[in-house]
C-alpha positions as CSV (number, residue, x, y, z in Angstrom):
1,X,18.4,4.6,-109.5
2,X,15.6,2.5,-107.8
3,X,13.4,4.8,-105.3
4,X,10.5,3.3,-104.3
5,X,7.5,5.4,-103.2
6,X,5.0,4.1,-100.6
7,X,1.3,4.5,-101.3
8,X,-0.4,6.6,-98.6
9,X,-2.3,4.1,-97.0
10,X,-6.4,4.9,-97.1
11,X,-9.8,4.7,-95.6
12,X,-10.2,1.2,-97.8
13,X,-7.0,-0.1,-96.2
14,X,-8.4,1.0,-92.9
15,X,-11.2,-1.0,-93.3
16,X,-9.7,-4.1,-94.4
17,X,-8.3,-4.6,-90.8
18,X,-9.6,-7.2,-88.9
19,X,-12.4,-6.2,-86.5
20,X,-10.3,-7.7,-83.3
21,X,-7.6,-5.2,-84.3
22,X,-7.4,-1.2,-83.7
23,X,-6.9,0.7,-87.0
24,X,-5.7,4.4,-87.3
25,X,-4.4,6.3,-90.0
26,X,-1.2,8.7,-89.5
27,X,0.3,10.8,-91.5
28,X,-0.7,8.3,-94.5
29,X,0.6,5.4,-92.6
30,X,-2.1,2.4,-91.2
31,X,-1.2,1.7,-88.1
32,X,-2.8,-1.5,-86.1
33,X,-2.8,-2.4,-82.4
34,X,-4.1,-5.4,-80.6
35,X,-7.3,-4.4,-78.1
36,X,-6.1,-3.1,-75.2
37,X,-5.0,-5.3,-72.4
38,X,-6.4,-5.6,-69.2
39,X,-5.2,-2.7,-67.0
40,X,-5.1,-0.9,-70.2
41,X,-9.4,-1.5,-71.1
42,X,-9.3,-1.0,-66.8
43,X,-8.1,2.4,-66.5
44,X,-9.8,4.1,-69.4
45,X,-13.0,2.3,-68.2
46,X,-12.5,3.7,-64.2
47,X,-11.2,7.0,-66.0
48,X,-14.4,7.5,-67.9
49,X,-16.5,6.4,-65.2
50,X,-14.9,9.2,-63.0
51,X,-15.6,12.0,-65.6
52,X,-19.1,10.8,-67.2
53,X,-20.8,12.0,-64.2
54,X,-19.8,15.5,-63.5
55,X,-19.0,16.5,-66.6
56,X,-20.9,15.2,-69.5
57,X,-24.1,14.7,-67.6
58,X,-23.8,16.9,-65.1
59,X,-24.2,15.2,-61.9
60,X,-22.5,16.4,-59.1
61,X,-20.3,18.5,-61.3
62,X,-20.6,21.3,-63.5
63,X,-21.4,19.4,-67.1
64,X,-20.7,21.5,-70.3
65,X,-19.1,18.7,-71.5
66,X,-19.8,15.8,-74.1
67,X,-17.2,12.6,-73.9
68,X,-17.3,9.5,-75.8
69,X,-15.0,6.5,-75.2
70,X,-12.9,5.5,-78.7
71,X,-14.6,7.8,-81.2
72,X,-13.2,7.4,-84.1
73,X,-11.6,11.5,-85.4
74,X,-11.1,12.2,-89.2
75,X,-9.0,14.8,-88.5
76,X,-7.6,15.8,-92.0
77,X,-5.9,12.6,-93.8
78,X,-5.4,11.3,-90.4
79,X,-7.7,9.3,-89.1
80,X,-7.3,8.6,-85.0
81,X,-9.3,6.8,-81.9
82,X,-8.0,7.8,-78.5
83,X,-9.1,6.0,-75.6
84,X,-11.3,8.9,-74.4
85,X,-12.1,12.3,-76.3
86,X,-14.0,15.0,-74.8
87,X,-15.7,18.1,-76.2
88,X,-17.0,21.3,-74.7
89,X,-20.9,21.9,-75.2
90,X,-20.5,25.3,-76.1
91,X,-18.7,23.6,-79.5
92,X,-20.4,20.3,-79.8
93,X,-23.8,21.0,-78.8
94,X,-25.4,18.0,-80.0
95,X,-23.4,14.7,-80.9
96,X,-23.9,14.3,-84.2
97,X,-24.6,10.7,-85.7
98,X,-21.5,9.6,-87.6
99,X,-18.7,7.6,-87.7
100,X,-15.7,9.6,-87.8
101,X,-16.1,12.9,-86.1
102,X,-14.2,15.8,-88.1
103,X,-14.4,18.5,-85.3
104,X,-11.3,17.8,-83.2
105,X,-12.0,17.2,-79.3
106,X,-11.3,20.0,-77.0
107,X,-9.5,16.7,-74.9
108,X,-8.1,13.5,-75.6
109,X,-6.9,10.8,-73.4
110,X,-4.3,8.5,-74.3
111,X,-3.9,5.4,-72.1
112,X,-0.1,3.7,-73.0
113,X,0.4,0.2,-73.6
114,X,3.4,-1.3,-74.8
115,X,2.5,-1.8,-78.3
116,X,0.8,1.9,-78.6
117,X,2.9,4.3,-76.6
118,X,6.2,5.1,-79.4
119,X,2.8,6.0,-81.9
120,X,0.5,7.7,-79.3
121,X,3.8,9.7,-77.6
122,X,5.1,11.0,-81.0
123,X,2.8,10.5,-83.7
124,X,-0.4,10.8,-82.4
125,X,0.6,14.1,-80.1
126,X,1.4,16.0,-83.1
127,X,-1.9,15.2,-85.1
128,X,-3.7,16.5,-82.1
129,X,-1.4,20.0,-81.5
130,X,-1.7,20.9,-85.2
131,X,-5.3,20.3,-84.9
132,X,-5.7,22.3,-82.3
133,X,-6.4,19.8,-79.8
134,X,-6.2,21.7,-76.4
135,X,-5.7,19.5,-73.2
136,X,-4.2,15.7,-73.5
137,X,-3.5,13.2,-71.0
138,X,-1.2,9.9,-70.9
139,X,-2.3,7.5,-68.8
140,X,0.2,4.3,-68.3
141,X,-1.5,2.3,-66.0
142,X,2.2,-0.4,-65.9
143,X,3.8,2.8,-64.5
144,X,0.9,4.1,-62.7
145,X,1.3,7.3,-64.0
146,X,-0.6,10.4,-65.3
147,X,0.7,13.2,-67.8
148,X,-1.2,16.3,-68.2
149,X,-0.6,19.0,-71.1
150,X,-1.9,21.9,-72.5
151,X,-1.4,23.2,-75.6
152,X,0.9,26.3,-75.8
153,X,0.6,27.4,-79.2
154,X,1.4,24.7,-81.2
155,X,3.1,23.2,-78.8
156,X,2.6,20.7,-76.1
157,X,3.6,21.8,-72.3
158,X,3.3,19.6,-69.3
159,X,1.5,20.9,-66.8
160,X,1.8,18.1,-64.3
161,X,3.0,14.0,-63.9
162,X,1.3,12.7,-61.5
163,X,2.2,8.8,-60.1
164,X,1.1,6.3,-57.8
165,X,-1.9,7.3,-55.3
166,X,-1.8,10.5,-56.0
167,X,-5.7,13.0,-55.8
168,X,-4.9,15.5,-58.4
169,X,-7.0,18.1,-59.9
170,X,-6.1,18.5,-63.6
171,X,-6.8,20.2,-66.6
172,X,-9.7,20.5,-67.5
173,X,-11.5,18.8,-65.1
174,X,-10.0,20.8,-62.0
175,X,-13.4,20.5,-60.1
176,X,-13.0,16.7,-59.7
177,X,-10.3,15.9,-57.5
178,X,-9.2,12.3,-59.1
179,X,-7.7,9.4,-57.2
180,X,-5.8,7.9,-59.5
181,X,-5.2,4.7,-57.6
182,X,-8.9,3.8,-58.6
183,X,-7.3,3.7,-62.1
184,X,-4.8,0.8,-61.0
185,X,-7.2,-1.6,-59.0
186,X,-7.3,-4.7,-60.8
């Protein structure tokens, strides 16, 4: 009877990837994506541009917040880089200097492509409910869409999908009303 065991992948295996490659470690598994494409690196970019203001400095908006674009989270055995990750002040009062932060985001935002949304969708969203992760958002910028969740619990809800041209106000940035066809320009 021949039952082969994989070897959880590691840190070491993680850093073996090429630097023109994304690495992440889930659930013992190294995963590796090409650098986003265009309207992929386009949306996060507008995306982050639209909260940095308000929100993490404080300018024209209520602050509170600190966001960093593709901070690398060592969030138990997994490690993770979402597009975008935000945390309140009140948690993260100073950004500390490291390279993998272990204190899970109060936010993460994943923007879709077609090589990373089967491992952002189901892997990745279940990392970030058990660590307690509380607000997430999908952005597919092919689809021109936005997804906005809230953990319940453990789980994720939706609280809003949200397409095309659309001006939301989403959690938890409901002060800035986002135009999310600024995401798609090209």
């Amino acid at each position: 009877m021949g039952t082969s065991q994989r070897r959880k992948a590691t840190y070491a295996d993680l850093e073996a990837v090429p630097p023109h490659l994304v690495a992440e470690l889930v659930d013992g598994e190294l995963y590796t994506s090409p650098r986003p494409a265009s309207p992929h690196a386009r949306a996060a970019g507008k995306l982050y541009s639209k909260l940095d203001g308000p929100f993490d400095q404080g300018v024209g908006g209520p602050g509170g917040w600190l966001l960093l674009f593709e901070p690398e989270l060592h969030l138990g055995e997994n490690v993770l880089v979402p597009d975008i990750a935000g945390w309140r002040r009140e948690r993260m009062p100073v950004m500390p200097r490291v390279v993998g932060f272990t204190l899970a985001p109060d936010w993460v935002c994943e923007v879709l492509s077609p090589s990373t949304a089967v491992l952002d969708r189901e892997k990745k969203m279940k990392v970030y409910a058990r660590e307690g992760v509380r607000h997430l958002w999908l952005v597919d910028p092919l689809r021109q869409e936005l997804e906005v969740y809230g953990l319940d619990g453990s789980r994720w809800k939706t609280l809003g999908t949200h397409t095309g041209q659309a001006q939301v106000h989403a959690e938890p940035f409901t002060p800035l009303r986002l135009e999310l066809g600024l995401l798609w320009q090209g």
